[in-house]
Structure formats: structure tokens, C-alpha cells
mmCIF file of the N, C-alpha and C atoms, coordinates in Angstrom:
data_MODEL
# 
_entry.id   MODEL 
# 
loop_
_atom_site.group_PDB 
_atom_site.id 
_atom_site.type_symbol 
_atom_site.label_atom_id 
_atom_site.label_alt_id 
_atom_site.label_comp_id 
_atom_site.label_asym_id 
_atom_site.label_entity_id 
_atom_site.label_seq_id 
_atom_site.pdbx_PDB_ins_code 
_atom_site.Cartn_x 
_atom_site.Cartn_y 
_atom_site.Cartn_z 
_atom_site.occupancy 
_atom_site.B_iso_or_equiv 
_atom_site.pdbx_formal_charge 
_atom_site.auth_seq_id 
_atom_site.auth_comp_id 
_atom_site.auth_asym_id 
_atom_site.auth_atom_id 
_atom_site.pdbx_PDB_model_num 
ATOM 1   N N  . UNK A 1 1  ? -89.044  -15.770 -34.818 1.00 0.00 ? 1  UNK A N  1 
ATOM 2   C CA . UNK A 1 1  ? -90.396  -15.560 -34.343 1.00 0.00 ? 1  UNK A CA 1 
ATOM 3   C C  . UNK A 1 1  ? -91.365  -15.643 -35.529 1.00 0.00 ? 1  UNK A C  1 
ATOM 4   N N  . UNK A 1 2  ? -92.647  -16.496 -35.110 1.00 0.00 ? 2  UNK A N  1 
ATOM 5   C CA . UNK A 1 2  ? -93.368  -16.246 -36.435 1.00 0.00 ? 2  UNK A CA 1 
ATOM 6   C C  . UNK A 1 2  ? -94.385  -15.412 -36.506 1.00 0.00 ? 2  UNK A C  1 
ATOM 7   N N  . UNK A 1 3  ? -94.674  -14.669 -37.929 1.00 0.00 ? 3  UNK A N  1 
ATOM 8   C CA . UNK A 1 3  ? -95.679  -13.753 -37.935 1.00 0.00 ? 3  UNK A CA 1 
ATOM 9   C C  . UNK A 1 3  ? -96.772  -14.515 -38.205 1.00 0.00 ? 3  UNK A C  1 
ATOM 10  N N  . UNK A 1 4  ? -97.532  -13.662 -37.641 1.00 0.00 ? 4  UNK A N  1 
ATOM 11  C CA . UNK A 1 4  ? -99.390  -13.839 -37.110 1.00 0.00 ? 4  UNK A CA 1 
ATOM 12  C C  . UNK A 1 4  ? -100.098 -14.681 -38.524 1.00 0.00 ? 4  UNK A C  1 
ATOM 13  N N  . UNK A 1 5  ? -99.747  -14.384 -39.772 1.00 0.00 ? 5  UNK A N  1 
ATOM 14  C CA . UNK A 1 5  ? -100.366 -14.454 -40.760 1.00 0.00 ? 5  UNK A CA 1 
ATOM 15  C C  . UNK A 1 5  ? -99.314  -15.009 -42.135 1.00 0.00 ? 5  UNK A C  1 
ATOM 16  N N  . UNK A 1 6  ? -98.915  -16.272 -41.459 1.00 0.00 ? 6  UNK A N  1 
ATOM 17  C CA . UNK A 1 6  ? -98.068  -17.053 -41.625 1.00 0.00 ? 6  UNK A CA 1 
ATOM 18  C C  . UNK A 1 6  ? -98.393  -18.450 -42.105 1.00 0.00 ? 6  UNK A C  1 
ATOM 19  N N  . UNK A 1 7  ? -99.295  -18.910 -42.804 1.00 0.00 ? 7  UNK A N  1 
ATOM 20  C CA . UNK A 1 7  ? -99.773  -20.439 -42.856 1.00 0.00 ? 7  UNK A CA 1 
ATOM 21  C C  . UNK A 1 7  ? -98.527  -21.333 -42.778 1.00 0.00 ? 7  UNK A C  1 
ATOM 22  N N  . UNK A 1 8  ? -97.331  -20.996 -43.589 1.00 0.00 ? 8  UNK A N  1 
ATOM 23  C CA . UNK A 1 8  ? -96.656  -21.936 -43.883 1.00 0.00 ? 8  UNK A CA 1 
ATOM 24  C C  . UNK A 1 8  ? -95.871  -22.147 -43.047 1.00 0.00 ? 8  UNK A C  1 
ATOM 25  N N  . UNK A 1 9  ? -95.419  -21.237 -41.910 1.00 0.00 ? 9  UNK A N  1 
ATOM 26  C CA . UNK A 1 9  ? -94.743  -21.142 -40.523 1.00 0.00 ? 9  UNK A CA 1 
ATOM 27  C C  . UNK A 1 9  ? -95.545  -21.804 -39.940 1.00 0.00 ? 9  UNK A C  1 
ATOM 28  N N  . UNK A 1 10 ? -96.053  -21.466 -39.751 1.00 0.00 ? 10 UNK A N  1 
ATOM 29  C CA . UNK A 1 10 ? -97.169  -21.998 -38.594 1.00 0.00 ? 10 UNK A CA 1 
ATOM 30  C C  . UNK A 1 10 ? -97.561  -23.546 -39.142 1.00 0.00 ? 10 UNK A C  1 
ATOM 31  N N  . UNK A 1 11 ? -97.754  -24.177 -40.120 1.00 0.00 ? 11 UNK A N  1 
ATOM 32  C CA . UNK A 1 11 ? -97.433  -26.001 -40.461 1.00 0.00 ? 11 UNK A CA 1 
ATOM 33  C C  . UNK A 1 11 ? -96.606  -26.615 -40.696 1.00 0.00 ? 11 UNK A C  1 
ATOM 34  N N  . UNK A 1 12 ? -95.295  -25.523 -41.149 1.00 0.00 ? 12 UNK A N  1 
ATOM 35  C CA . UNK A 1 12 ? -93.722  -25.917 -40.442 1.00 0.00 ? 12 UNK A CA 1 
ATOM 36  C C  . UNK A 1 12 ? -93.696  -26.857 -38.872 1.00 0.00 ? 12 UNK A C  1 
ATOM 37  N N  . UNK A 1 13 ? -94.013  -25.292 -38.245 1.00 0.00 ? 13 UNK A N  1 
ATOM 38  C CA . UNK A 1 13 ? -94.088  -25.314 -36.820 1.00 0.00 ? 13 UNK A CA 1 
ATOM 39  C C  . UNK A 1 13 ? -94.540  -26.744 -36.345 1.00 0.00 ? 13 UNK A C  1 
ATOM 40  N N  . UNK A 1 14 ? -95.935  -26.830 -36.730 1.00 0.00 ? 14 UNK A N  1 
ATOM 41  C CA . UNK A 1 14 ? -96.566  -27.611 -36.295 1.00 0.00 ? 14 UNK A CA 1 
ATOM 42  C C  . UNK A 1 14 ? -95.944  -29.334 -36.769 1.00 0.00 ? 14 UNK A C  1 
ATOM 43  N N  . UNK A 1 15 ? -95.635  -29.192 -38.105 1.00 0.00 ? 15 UNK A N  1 
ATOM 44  C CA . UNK A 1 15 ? -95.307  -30.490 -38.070 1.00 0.00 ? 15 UNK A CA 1 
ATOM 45  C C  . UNK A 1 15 ? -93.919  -31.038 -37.280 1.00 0.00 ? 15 UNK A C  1 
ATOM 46  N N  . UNK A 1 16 ? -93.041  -29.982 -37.120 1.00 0.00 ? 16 UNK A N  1 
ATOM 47  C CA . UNK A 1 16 ? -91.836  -30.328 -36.325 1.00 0.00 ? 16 UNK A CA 1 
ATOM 48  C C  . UNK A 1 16 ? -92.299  -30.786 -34.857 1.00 0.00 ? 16 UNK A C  1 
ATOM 49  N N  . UNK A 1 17 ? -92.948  -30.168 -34.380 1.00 0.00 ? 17 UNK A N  1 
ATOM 50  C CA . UNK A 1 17 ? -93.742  -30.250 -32.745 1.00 0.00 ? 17 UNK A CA 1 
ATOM 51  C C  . UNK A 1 17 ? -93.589  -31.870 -33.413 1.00 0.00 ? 17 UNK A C  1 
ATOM 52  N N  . UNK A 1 18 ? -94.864  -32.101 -34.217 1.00 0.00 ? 18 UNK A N  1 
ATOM 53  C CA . UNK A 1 18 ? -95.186  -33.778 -34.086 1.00 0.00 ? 18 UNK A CA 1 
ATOM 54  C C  . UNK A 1 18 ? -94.234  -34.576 -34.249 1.00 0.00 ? 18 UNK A C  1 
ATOM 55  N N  . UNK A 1 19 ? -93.583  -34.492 -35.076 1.00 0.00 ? 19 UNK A N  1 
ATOM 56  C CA . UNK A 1 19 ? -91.986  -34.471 -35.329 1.00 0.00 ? 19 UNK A CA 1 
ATOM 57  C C  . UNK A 1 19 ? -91.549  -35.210 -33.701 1.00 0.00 ? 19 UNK A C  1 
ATOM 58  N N  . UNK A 1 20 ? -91.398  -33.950 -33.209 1.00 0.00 ? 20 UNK A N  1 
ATOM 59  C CA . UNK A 1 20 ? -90.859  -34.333 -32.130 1.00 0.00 ? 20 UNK A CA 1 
ATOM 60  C C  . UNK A 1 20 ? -91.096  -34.933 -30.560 1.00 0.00 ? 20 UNK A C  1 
ATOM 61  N N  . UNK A 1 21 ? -92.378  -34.959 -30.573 1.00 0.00 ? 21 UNK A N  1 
ATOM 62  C CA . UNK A 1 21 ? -93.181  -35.739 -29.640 1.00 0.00 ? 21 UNK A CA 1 
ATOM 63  C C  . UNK A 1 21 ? -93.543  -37.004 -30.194 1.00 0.00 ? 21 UNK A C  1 
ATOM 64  N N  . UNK A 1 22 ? -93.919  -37.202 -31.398 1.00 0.00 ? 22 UNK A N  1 
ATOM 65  C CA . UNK A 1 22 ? -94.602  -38.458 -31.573 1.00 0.00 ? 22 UNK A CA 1 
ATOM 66  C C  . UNK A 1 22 ? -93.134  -39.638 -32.270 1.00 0.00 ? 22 UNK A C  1 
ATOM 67  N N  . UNK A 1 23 ? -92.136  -39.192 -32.563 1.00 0.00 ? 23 UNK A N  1 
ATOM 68  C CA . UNK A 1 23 ? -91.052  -40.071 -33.205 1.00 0.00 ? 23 UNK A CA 1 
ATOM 69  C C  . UNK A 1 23 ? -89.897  -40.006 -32.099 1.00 0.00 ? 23 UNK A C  1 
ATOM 70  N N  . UNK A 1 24 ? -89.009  -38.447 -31.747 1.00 0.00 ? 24 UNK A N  1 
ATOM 71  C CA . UNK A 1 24 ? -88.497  -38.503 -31.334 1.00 0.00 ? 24 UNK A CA 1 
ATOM 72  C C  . UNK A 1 24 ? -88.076  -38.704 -30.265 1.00 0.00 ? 24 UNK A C  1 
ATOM 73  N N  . UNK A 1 25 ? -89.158  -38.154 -29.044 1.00 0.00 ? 25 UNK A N  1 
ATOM 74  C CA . UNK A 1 25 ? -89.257  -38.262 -27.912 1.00 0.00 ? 25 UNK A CA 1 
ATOM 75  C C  . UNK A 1 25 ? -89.374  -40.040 -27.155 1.00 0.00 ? 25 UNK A C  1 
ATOM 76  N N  . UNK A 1 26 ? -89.919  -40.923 -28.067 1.00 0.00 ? 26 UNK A N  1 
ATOM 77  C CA . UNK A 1 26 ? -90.168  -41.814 -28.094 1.00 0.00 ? 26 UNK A CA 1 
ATOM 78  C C  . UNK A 1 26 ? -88.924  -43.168 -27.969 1.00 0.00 ? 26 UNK A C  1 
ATOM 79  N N  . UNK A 1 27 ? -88.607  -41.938 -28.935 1.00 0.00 ? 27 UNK A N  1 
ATOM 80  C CA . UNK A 1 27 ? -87.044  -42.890 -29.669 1.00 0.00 ? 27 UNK A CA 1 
ATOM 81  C C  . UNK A 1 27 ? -85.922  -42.274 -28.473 1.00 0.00 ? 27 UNK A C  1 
ATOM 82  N N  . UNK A 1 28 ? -85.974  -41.280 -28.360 1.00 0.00 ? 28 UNK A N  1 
ATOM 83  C CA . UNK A 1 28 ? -84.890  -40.909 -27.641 1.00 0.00 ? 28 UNK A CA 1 
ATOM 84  C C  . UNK A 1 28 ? -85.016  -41.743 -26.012 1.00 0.00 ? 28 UNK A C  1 
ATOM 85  N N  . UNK A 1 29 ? -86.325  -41.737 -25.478 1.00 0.00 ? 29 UNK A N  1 
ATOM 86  C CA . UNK A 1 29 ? -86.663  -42.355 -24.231 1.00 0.00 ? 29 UNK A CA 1 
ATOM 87  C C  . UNK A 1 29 ? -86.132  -44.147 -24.404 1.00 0.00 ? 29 UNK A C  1 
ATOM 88  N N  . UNK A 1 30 ? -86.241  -44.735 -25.407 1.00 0.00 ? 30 UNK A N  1 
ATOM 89  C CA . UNK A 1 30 ? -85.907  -46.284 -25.638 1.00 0.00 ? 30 UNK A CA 1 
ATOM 90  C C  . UNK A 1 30 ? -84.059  -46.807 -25.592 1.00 0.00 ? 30 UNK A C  1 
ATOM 91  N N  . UNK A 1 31 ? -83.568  -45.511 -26.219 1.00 0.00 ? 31 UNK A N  1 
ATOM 92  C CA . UNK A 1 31 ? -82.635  -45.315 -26.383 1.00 0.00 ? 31 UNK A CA 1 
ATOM 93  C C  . UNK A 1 31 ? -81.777  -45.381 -24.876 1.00 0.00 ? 31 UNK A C  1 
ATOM 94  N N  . UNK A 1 32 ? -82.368  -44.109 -24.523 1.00 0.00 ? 32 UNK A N  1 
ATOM 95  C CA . UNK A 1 32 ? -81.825  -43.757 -23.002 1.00 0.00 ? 32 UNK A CA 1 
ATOM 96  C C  . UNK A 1 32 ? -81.874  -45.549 -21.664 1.00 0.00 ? 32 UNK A C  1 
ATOM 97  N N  . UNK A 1 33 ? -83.360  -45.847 -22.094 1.00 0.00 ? 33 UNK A N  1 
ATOM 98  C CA . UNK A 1 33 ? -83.303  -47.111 -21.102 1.00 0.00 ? 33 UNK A CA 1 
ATOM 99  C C  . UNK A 1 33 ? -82.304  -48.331 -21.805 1.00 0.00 ? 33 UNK A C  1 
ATOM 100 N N  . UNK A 1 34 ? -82.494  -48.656 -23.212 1.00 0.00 ? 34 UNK A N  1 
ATOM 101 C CA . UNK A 1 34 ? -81.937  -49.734 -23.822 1.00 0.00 ? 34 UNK A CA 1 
ATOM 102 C C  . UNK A 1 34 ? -80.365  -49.579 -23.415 1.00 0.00 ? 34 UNK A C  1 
ATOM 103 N N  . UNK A 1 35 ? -80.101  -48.156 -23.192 1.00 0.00 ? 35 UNK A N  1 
ATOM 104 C CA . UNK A 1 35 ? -78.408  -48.424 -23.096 1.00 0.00 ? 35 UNK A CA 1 
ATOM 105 C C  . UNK A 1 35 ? -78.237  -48.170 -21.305 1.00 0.00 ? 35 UNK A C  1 
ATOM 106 N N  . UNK A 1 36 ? -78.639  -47.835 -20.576 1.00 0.00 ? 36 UNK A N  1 
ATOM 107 C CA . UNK A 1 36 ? -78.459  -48.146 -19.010 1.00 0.00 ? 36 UNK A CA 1 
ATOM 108 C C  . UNK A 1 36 ? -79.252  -49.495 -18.905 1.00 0.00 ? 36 UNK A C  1 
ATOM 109 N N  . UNK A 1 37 ? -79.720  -50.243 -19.756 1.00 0.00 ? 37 UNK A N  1 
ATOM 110 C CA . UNK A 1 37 ? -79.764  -51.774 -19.304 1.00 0.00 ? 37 UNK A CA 1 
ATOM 111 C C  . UNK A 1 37 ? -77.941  -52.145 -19.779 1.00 0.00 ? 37 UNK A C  1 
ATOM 112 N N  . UNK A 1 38 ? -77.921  -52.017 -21.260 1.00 0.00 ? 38 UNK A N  1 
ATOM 113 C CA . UNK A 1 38 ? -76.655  -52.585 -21.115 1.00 0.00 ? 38 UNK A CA 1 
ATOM 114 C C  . UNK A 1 38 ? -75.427  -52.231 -20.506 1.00 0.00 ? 38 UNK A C  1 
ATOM 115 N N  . UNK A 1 39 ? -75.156  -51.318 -19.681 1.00 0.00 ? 39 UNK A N  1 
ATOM 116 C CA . UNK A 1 39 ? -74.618  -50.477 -18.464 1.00 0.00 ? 39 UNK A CA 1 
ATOM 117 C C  . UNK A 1 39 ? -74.376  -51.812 -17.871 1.00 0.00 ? 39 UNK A C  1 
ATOM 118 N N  . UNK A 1 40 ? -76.070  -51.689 -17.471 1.00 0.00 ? 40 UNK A N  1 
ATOM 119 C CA . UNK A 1 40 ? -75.915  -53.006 -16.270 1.00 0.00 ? 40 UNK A CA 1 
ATOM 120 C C  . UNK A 1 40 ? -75.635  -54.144 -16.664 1.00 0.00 ? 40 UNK A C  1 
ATOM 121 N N  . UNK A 1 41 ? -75.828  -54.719 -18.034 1.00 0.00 ? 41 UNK A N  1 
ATOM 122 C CA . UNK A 1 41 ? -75.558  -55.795 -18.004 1.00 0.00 ? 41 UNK A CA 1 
ATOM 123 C C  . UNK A 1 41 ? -74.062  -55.676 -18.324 1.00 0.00 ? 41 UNK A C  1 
ATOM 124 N N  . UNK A 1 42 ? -73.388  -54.850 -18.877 1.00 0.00 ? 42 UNK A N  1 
ATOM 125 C CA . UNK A 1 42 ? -72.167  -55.194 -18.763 1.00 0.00 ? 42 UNK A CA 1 
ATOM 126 C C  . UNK A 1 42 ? -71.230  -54.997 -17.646 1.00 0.00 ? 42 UNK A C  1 
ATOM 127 N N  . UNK A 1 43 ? -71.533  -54.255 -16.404 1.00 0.00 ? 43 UNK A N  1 
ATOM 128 C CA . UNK A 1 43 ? -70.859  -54.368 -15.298 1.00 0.00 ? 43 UNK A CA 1 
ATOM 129 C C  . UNK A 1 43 ? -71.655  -55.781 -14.718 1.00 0.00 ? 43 UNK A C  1 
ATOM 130 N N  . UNK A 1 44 ? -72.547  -56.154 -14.700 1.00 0.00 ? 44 UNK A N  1 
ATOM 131 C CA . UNK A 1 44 ? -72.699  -57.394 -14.182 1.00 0.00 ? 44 UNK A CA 1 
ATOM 132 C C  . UNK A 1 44 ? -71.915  -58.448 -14.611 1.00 0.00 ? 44 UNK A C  1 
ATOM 133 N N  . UNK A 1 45 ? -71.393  -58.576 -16.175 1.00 0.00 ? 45 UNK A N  1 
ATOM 134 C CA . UNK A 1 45 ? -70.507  -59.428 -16.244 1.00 0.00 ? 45 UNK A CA 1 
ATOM 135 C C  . UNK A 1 45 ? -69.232  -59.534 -15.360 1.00 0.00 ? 45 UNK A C  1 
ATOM 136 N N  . UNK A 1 46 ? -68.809  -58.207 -15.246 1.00 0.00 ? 46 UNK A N  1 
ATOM 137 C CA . UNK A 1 46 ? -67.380  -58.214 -14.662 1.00 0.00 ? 46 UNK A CA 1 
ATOM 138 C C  . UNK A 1 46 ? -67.748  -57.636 -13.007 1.00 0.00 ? 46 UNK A C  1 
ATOM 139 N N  . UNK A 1 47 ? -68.816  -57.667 -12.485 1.00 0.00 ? 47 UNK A N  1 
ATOM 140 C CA . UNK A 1 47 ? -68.679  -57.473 -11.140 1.00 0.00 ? 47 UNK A CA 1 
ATOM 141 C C  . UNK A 1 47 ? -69.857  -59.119 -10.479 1.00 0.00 ? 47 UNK A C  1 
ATOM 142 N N  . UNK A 1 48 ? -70.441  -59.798 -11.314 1.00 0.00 ? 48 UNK A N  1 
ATOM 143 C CA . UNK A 1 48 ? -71.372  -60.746 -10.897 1.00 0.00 ? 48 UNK A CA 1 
ATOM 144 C C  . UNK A 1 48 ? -72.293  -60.217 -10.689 1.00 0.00 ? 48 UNK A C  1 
ATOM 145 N N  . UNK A 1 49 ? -73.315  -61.380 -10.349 1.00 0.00 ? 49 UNK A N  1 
ATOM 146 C CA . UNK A 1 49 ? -74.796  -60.953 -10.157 1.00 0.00 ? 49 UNK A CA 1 
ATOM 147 C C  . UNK A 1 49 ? -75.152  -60.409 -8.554  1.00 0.00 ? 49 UNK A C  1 
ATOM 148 N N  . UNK A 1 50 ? -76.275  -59.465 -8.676  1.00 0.00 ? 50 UNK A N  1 
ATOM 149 C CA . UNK A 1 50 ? -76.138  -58.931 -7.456  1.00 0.00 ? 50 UNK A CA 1 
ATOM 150 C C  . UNK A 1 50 ? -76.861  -59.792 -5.833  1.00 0.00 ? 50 UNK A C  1 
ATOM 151 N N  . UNK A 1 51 ? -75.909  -59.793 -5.206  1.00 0.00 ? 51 UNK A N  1 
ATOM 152 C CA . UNK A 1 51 ? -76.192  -60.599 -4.119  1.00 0.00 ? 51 UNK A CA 1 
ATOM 153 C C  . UNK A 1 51 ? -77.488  -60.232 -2.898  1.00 0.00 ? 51 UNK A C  1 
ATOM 154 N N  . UNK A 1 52 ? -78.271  -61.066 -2.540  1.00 0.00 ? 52 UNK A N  1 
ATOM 155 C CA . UNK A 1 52 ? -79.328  -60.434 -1.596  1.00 0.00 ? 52 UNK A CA 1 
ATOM 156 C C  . UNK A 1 52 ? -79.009  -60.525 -0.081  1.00 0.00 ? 52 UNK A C  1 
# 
């Protein structure tokens, strides 16, 4: 927990937040889609393309 009268906690704090919204969150979301595309594209190899 941080105390009230803390500068250096408190721009810790803060830079991890940005940290983690502005790099990670980002990265982690590209990540997540880039690899359920290749999911699909690799069961599409071995099941074919999908039929309408």
C-alpha cells in the first residue's frame, strides 16, 4: 500500500500503469489475435477451406 506522502511511490506507480496500458496491453491484445489467426490458418491446412 502506498503512503499518502510518497512522491517516489506514487511515479513508480504511475509509470508502471503507463507501462501497462500504453505497451503492454497493446502487445498482449496483437499477440492474442496474431496467434488465433494462425490457429486458423493452421487447421485450415489440414481440414480445407471453409465451405458455404
Amino acid at each position: 500500500m502506498l503512503e499518502k506522502n510518497n512522491p517516489t511511490a506514487r511515479k513508480e506507480e504511475l509509470r508502471s500503469f503507463a507501462f501497462l496500458t500504453v505497451v503492454m496491453a497493446p502487445v498482449l491484445a496483437g499477440l492474442i489475435i496474431a496467434g488465433y489467426g494462425f490457429l486458423v490458418w493452421i487447421y485450415q491446412m489440414f481440414a480445407g477451406p471453409p465451405h458455404a
